[in-house]
Each structure stands twice: as C-alpha cells, then as structure tokens.
N, C-alpha and C positions, 0 to 999 in steps of 0.2 A: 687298899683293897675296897672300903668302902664308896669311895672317888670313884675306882673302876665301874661297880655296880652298879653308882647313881648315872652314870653315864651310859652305860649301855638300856638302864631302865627308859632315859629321854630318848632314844635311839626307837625302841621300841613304839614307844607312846607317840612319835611322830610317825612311823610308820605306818602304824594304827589310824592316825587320824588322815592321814594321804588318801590308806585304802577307804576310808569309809567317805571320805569328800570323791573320791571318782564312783562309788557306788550310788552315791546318792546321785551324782550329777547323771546318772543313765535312765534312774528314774522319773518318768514324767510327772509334774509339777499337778497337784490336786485342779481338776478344773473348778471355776468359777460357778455356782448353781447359783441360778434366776430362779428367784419367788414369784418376780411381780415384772412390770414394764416401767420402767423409771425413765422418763423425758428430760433431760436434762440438757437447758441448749447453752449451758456451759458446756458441755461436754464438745472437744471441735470435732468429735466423731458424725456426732448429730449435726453441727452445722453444716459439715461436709457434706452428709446424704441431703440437705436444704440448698445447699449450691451447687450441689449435681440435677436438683429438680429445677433449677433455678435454667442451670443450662441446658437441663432436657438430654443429658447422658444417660442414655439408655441401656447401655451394657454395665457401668459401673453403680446404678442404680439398680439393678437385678442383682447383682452380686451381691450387694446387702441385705436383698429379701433371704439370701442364705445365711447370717452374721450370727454367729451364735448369741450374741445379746439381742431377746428380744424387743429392746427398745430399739435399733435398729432395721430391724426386719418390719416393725411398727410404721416408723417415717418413711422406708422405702417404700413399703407397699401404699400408704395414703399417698405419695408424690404420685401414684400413676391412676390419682382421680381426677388430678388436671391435668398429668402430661400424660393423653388419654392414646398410648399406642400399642395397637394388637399385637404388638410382641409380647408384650407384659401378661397375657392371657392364659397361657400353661403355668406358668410360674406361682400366678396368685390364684388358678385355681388350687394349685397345692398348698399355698397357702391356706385354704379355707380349712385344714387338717393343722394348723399350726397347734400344738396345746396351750399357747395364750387368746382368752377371747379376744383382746384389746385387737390382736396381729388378723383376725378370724374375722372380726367386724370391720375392720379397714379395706383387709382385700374383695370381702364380699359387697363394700360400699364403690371401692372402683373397680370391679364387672361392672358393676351395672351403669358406673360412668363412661370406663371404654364401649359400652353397647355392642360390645358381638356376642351376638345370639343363642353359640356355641357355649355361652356359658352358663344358660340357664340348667342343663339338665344336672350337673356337676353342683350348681346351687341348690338347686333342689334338694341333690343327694346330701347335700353336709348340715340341711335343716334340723337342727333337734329335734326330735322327737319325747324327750323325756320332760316331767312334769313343770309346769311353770316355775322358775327361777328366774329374776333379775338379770343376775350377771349374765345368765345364758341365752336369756331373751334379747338383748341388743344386739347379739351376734343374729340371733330368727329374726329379728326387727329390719335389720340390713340385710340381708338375704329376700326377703318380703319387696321392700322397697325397690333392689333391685331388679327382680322378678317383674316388675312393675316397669321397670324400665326394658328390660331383654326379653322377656318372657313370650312363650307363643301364645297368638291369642285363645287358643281353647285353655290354655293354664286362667282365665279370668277367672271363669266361673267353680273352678274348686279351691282358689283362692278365696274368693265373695262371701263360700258358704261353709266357711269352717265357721263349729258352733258351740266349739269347747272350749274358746278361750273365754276366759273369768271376766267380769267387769275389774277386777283387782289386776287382770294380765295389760298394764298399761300399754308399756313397751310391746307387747304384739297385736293389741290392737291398732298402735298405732303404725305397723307395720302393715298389716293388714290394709288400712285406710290407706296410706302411702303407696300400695301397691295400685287399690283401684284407683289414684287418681289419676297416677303415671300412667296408666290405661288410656286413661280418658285423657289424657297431652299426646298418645298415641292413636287419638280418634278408636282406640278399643273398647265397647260399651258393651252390660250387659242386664240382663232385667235383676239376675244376684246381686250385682254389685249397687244397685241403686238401690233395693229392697234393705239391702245388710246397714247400707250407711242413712237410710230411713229407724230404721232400728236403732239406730247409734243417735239420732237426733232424737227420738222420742222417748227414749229410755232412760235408765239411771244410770250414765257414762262419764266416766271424768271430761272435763272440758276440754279437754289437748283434745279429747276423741270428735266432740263435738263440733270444736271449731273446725277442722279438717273436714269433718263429714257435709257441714255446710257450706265450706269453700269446695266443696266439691257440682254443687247442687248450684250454689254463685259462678265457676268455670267455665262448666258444661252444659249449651242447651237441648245436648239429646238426651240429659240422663233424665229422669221421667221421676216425681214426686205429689203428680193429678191425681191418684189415688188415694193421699197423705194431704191434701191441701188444709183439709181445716187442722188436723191435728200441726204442723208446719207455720200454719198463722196465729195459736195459739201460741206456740212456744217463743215466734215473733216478737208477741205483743208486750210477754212477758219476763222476755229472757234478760238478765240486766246485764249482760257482757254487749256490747255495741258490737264487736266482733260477729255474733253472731248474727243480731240484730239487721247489720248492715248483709249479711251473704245471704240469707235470707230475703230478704224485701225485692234484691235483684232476683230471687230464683221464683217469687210468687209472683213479682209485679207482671215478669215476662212473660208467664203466662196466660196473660189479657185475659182473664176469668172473668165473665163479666159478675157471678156468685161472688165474685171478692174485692169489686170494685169499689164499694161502701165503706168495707172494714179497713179497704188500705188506704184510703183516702183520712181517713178518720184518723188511721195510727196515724198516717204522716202529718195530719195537722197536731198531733201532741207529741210527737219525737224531736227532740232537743239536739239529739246529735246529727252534725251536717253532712257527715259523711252519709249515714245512711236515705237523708233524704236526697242527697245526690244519685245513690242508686237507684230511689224510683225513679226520679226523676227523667233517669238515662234510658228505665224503659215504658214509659210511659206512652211511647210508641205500638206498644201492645193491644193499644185500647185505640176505640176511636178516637178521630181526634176531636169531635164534638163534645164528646165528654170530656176533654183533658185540660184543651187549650186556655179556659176562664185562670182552673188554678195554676198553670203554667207561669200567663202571663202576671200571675197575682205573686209570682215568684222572684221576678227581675229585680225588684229591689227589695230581698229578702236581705237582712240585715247581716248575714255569711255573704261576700262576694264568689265564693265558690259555687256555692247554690245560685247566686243571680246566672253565674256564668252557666251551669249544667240546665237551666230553665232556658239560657238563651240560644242554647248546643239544640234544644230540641225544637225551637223555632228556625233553626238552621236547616237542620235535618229534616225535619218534618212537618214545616209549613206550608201553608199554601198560598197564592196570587191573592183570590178573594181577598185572604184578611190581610195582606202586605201594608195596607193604610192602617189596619187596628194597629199592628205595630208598634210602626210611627208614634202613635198616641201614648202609646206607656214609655217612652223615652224622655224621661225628665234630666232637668241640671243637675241636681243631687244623685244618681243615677252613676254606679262607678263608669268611668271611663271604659275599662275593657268591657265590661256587659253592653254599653252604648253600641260600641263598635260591633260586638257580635250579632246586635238586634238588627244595627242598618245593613250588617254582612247577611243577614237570614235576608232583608228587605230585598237586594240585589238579586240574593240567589233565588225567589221566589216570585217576585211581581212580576209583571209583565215587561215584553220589551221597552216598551216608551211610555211604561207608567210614571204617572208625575212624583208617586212615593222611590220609584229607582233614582230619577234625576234628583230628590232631596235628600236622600241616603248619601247618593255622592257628593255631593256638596257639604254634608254633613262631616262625612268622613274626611274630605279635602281640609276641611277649616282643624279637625282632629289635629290630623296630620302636621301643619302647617304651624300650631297653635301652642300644642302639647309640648313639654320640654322630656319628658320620659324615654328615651329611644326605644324604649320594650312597647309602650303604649302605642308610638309613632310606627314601630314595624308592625304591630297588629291590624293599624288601620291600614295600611298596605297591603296586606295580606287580604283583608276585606274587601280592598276597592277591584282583589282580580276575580272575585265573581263576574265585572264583566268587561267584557276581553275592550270595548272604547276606553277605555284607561289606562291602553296598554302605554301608549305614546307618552301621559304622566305620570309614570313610575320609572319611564326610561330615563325621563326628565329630572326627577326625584334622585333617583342615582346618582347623575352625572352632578348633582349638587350637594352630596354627602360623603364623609367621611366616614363615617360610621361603618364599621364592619358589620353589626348589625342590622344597621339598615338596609345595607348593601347585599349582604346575604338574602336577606328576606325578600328584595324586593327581585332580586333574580330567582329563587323559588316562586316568588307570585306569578311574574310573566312566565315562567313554564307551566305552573298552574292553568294561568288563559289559554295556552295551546291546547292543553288538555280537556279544555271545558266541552262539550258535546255542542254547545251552542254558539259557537266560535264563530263559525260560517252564517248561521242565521243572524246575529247582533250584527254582524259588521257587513253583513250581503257576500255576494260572492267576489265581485274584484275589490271590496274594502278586505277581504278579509286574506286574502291574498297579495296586496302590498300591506297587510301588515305583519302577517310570514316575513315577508322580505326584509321588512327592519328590525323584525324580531331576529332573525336568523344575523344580518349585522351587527346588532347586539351582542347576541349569544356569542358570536366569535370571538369579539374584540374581548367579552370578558376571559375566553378560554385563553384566549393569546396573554391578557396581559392582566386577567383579578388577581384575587387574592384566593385562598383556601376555602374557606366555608365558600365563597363565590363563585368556584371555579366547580368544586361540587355540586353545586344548586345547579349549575346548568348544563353540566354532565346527564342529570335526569331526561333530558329533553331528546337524547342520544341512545339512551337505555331502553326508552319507552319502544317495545314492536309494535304498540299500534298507532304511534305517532310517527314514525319511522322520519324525522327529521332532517336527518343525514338527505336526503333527497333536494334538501333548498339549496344544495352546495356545488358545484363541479368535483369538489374532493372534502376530505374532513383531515388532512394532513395536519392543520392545528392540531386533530389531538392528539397525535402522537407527538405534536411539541410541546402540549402540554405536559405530558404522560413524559416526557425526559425532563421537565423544569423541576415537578415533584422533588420535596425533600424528604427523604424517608429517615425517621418515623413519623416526623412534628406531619404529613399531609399525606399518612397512610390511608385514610378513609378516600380522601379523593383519587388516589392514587387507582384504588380498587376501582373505584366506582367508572375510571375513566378507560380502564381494562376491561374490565365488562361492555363498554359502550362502543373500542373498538372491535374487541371478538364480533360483537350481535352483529355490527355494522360486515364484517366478512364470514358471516355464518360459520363462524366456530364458537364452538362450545365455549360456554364461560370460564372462564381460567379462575385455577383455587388461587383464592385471596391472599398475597403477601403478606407475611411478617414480619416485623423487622429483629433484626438481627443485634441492637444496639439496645442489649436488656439492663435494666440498671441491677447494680448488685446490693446484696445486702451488706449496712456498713455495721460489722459485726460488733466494734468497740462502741458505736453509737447505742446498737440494742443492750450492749449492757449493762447501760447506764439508767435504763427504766425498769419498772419491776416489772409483773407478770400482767399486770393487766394497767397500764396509764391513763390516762384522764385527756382530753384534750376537752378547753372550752370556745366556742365558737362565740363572739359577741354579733351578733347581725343588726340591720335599723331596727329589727322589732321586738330587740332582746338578747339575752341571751341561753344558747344551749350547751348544753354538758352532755357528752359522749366517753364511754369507757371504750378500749381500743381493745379486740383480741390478739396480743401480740405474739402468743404463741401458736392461734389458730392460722395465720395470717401473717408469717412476719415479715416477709416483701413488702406488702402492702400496708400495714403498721409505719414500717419505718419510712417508705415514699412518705404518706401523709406527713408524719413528724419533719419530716426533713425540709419539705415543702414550706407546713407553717414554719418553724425556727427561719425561714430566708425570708420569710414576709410574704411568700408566691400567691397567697392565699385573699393577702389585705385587699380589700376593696373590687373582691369577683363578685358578679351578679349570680344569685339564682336566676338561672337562663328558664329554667325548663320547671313547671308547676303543673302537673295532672292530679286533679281533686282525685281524692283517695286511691294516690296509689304513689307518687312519688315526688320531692322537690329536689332539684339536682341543681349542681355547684361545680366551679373551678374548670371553667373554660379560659384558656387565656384572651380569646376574641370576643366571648360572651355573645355569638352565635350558634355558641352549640356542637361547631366543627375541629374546636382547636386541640392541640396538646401540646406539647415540649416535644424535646429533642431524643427521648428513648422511652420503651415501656417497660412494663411490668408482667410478670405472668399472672394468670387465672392461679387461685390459691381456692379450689373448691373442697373443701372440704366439707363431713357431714354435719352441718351446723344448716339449721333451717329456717326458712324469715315466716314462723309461724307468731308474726303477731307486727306493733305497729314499733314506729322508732328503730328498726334495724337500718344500719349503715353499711349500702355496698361500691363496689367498682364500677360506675362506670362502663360499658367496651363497645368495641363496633364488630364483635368474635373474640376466641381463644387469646388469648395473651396480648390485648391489644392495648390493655389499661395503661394509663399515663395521670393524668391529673385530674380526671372528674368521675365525683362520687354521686350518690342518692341516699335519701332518707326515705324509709317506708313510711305511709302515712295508714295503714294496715296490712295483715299478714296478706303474702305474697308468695303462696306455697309455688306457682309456675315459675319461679325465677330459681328455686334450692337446686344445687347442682351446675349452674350457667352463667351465678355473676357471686364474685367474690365478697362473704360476706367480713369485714374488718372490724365492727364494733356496734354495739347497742348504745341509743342513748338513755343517760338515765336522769336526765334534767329537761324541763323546757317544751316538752310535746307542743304544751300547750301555742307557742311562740312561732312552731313547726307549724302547726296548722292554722295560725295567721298570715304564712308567709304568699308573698304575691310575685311571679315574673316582676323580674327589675329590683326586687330587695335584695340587699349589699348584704358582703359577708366583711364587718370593720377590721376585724384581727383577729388569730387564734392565739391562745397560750393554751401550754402542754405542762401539765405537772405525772408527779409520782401517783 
C-alpha cells in the first residue's frame, strides 16, 4: 500500500515538473538592460561591425545602427564617418534620438562627415537645450562641429553669437569654435565669428579654447583681428604656450601693419622657438621688402636649419634681380647645404637673364649636384637648376646617369617644371625654345613608356596641365593609355589617377572619380590581441630616438598595418622623404620619392579625435581609403586636417629629435612593445 502511494506520488511530482518546464519555456527570457556602452573588441560581435567598416558593407552595417546592445549601434554608426555614404543619413539622423550620448555623439559626428546638407536642420533639432552638463555637452559639442561642416551659411552668425555659454562650458565652447572654423575651411566668414573668437583670445578661457580660436586667426586671411591688433600682440609676447605664440605671429605678421613692424621685429629677435620664427618669417612678405630683406638675409645661417630654409623660401619668393648678387654674398661653406641650394635656386629665379650671378648659381649648383653624396641634397639641386629652362638638356643627362628613384623622380618633375616656367620662350628665344619642346616631349614619352612610378607620375603633370596643353607636341599620346594598362593597382594608384585625368582633359571629358583599390588589407584579429589597449612603438632614427603610443582602439586597421610592417623590418632604413617646417615630417615610402606604397591599402579610420596640438601621428593618403605605408608626425596642431587623415597615435618621447629632423634622415628600426 505504501509502495503504491509512493509511486503514484513520483508520478504526480513528474507531471508537475513537465507542466511547469513547457510553461516556463513559452515564457520570453528577461531581456538584457544596458546601463552604459561597453566596447569590447574582444567581443567578435564588435570585430565584425570593424570588418564590415573595413569592407564598406552598407546594408549589414545599418543593421547594427538597430542592435539592441548599445555598443554596437556605437561602432556602427562611427564606421559611417569614414565610410562617408548618403545612405546612412535617415538612419543616423535617428540616431541622434538614441538615449545613449556615446551612440548620439557619434552619429552626429558622421553627419557632418557624410556632408549632406539635409542634415543640418534634424541637428539642430536634437541640440540640447538644457543646462550645461558634461556628458551632455559632447553630444552639443558634435552637433556644433558639425554644423560647421553641413550647416547653411546664415546658421554662422547665430552660432558666433551665443552668449550663454560659461567659460567653465568647455566642451561647448569648444564646439562652438570648431564650428566657425569649419566655416572658414568652407570660405564661410563672418564679422560674429571673428569678434566671438577675439573674445575667446583676450579673455579668461581655458586654453583648448584659445588655441583653436588662434588657429583660427593663423588659417584664415579673411577673418579680420585690425581692430584687436594691440591687444593680440600683447598676448603674443606674453603667452608661454608656443602654440599660441606661433598662430599668432602668422596672423599679425600678415598684416603688414607698418604700427607693428618694431614690436615684431623685436619679439622675433628674442623668440627662442623656431617654429614661430618661421611663421613670420613666411610672411614677411607683408611688409616692404626694404624693410625686411637686412634681417631676412641675417637669417640664412641661423643656427635652426629650418629657419635658414624659411629665410631662403622668402628670397625665392620674393626677391628681386637688383639684389640677386647680395645673395650670392651671404652663401658661405659653413652655410647648410640645402639653404645654399635654395639661395642659388632664389638667384635663378630672380636675376636677370644672362646675369653673371645666374651663370655662377648654376655652376654652383652643378658642382652640388655632382659632389654631394646625399640623394635628398642632390635632388634639391635639381630641382633648383629648373628655374631655368637651358638646363633642361643637363637634367636629361643627369637622369640617364642615375639610378636613383629619387633622383629620377625629381629630376622628371623639374623638367616639367621648366615647361611651366612663363619665361621658357624668352631664356631659350623662340626656335631654342621650340627644339627644346621637342626633346623634352621625347623625353617625356620614353619615361611614360618605360619609368618607373613616382616617374611616370611626374610627367603625367605635364599632360594634366590645360594651360600647357602638351599633348599637342605629339601626332597621338597613345603611350598613355599604355601606360594607364602597365599600372599595377594598388602599389601605382596615385599614378594610375593622375594619368586618367590627363587622358579625359586630353578628349574633353570630364575627369573621372578616382580609383580605389579593391585589395584592402584586413585586420589580423589574433595579432591585435596580443597588445594591450594602447602599445608603444619606438622609432630609433640617425637623430635619435622617438616614442610614439598607438590608438589601437581608435584606429585599429591602421594600428595593426603599422605593427605588422615594423615586426617585418619594412620600416628599417626609410628616409623621412618629405620635411615641412611646422607642420609635418613624413616617412615609409618604399622609393623614398614620395610616390610609393606596397601592394594593398588601408581604409581612412576618421574618427573624432583632433590633431589639436604638436607630436600627433597620422596616415598618410592621396584621398579616402588610399593609405598604405606612409605616415606623418605633426610638428604643431593642425586643426584643417581632423576629419580627412587618420589620426593612429601621439608621441610621447623625443619631440625634441622630431624637430631636428632633416629630408634624407633614416628611420634605423622600430620595436613595438606592451
């Protein structure tokens, strides 16, 4: 009896438990609630939306802007601030309604990188309007900025003149400033927005505001600060951020004031920092050049070669025949090499035709040339001797006796240069100047038919040019459509374009959008695991070494290109090709003219990260997604680049070594740590 009981009691107790497992299974499963936005690129959900941006999958990459995990809706909508397509425009204007700001401030940063217009008014609307708050401000901060990008131009001036934000409202002033300056990269000016960011210079503002409101005033020469000049030179003289100091001195100098010609002279004989004496240097053109030219020339062997070099850019620029023999005279043996070359290149371009300082210039530069073991040094004097077009005959010469990709580059950009010169026809008379078209044009072919890359480039310009119209010395220009099939896509994308272009112009069709390549490197996802969130690479170069931290989460395509590159050694023994006194030194050309890259790219990784200041590490491109192997270091903030070149890493060793560096200093080897 008691058997029977216990038995039907298990009977029961299973029944029980059947019905209550099929009740529960009808029930849907509690969902998951998000606090916050968690990036996790362990997560291969995240990777995925990172290799869907990678491939520029448009449809599957919208899908995720719906993903109920807001960190996904996060990555998708930032992917479509470099993969910048008007589809994506309904989508993340709904986004701006997201209740995460992180998801709110991404899609309102790419509107304003996609640029259709249509999305300003929709920005506008999702502006906050509630009391200054942090979190909420970066969301108004990117909305601002890109207003600034989208926005119509009567939106300037009731952006300029809002007057309620706090000097404590960081984040919206600096959204604010970010908006007039995108203005002013859209030639849109106004007397508010110069007035507002004059206020922001003379006042008690934090320094992020400051410095932007002066690269504003350094950018732009319509925006107007002659009403502020003294108050502007005071803050100059005294401000101890070189930052300022340097965006400044460009924005007073260029005003040829002759009221301020004393004071700036003065500060620049006691400014220590080269950069900013470069900047007056640059405009010093402002001023007579009676007044200029003593400390100009008292410049050449200023003890910064950058400074020799920007003293000798202005006797390029803006010397004259007259003094073509004083020149001469400040040209000593101690005297760096490249400033030498640029004084006898100003000589050229300014004396007279059969002045006896032209004839010793060139000769100067031939023994350079000839003498020099430098190939950066050797291609500058080249480049110097096409100021005048009788030389064209010894550069062709030069060529056909060098190996150098470099040289060879350079010296095929020189001789299109002399086509170019205005005074082409007068140096060489009318039938000198006309057989030497003709050997120039034989030239030009053979290198189309049979150069190299950066060489085939260089003289593709000569093709491009509608007012040199070239194509004319020819019966046909069929070469370049053989050249245009030799092309290897990607490693000779830039030339590739360039020689598209030269046939359209040449059959009066429009210029055709620029090729991509299709052969995008992927991210190798077990490699990034293997570093932390932020890696170290060190660069050892001949004049040192620098230390660079990497954004690997802001950037990680381009993170892991970099690492991959150095760990193969790709890196050992590149020139810094390319040296623009304050403003960039670049690297990792594999021809070390300038034109090169490997065999596939990279995409644009723009994200809202800003090169508001000096040591930022970017990409490289010739356009969108064109990156391959060469980077740049900023040698000061470079607000007109945020948004258009991939920023990868800050350095945080070595500035110093940075701004020693010269065209033709080596990069010896990187290593990459944790």
């Amino acid at each position: 009896m008691n058997l029977r009981k216990r038995s039907l009691a298990a009977k029961i107790g299973s029944l029980f438990l059947l019905w209550t497992l099929i009740i529960t299974s009808c029930v849907p499963p509690t969902e998951e609630v998000y606090y916050d936005v968690n990036i996790d690129y362990d997560d291969p959900e995240i990777r995925k939306i990172i290799d869907l941006q990678v491939k520029q999958d448009q449809d599957s990459l919208l899908s995720y802007t719906g993903a109920r995990n807001p960190a996904y809706r996060y990555v998708a909508a930032n992917a479509f601030a470099s993969y910048q397509t008007e589809a994506a425009v309904d989508t993340l204007i709904s986004l701006l309604k997201d209740p995460f700001i992180e998801v709110k401030t991404a899609a309102a940063f790419a509107l304003g990188q996609i640029g259709e217009s249509r999305a300003a008014t929709p920005l506008l609307q999702a502006f906050s309007q509630q009391d200054s708050i942090d979190v909420n401000n970066s969301f108004n901060a990117a909305i601002l900025e890109a207003m600034g990008k989208i926005g119509p131009e009567n939106y300037l001036q009731p952006i300029a003149t809002v007057s309620t934000y706090r000097k404590s409202d960081t984040l919206l002033l600096k959204g604010q400033v970010n908006a007039i300056y995108q203005y002013g990269l859209r030639d849109v000016f106004a007397q508010e927005g110069d007035q507002t960011l004059i206020k922001y210079l003379t006042g008690d503002y934090p320094i992020s505001i400051k410095k932007m409101a002066a690269q504003y005033f350094y950018r732009f020469e319509e925006a107007d600060l002659s009403g502020s000049k003294f108050q502007i030179l005071k803050i100059m003289k005294e401000h101890p951020d070189p930052d300022i100091r340097m965006a400044l001195a460009t924005a007073l100098t260029r005003l040829g004031d002759v009221e301020l010609q004393t004071e700036l002279f003065n500060f620049y004989s006691q400014e220590s920092d080269y950069r900013v004496k470069c900047n007056i240097l640059r405009q010093l053109h402002h001023y007579p050049y009676i007044n200029v030219v003593e400390r100009v020339l008292g410049e050449l062997s200023a003890d910064n070669v950058k400074v020799g070099l920007c003293a000798a850019e202005y006797l390029l620029n803006h010397g004259n025949a007259y003094d073509a023999p004083v020149y001469r005279g400040w040209i000593k043996n101690n005297l760096n090499p490249s400033v030498q070359i640029k004084v006898h290149q100003a000589i050229l371009r300014n004396s007279g035709n059969n002045s006896g300082s032209r004839y010793a210039s060139t000769a100067s530069l031939k023994t350079i040339i000839e003498d020099n073991t430098s190939e950066y040094v050797k291609a500058s004097g080249i480049s110097a001797l096409s100021e005048d077009p009788r030389n064209y005959d010894y550069l062709i010469e030069n060529y056909d006796s060098s190996s150098s990709a470099i040289i060879r580059t350079k010296t095929v950009e020189s001789i299109v240069n002399m086509l170019k010169n205005e005074n082409f026809y007068r140096v060489l008379g009318g039938g000198g100047g006309a057989n030497a078209r003709q050997e120039i044009a034989k030239f030009l072919e053979m290198i189309l038919t049979a150069g190299r890359d950066g060489e085939v480039a260089a003289a593709t310009e000569a093709f491009t040019d509608e007012e040199l119209k070239f194509d004319e010395q020819y019966e046909n220009v069929n070469f370049l459509d053989d050249a245009l099939n030799r092309q290897v896509l990607p490693d000779e994308m830039e030339t590739y374009n360039a020689l598209n272009r030269a046939i359209a112009r040449i059959k009066g069709e429009s210029a055709p959008q620029p090729v991509i390549s299709d052969n995008i490197k992927p991210i190798d996802w077990e490699l990034f695991a293997q570093y932390s969130t932020q890696p170290k690479i060190r660069i050892n170069t001949t004049k040192g070494e620098i230390e660079i931290q990497l954004y690997k989460e802001d950037a990680p395509q381009s993170v892991m290109n970099v690492i991959e590159l150095a760990k193969s050694g790709f890196y050992n023994n590149k020139f810094f090709h390319r040296v623009v006194p304050n403003f960039v030194a670049q690297a990792g050309c594999p021809d070390g003219d300038g034109y090169g890259s490997l065999d596939f790219t990279i995409r644009s990784e723009l994200n809202n990260v800003h090169y508001n200041d000096e040591g930022y590490i970017g990409f490289a491109s010739a356009g969108p997604h064109t990156e391959s192997t060469q980077w740049f270091i900023t040698y000061s903030p470079t607000p007109h680049l945020n948004g258009k070149y991939t920023i990868f890493g800050k350095l945080i060793a070595g500035m110093d070594v940075v701004h020693d560096i010269e065209v033709g200093d080596k990069i010896n080897r990187i290593s990459i740590s944790n």
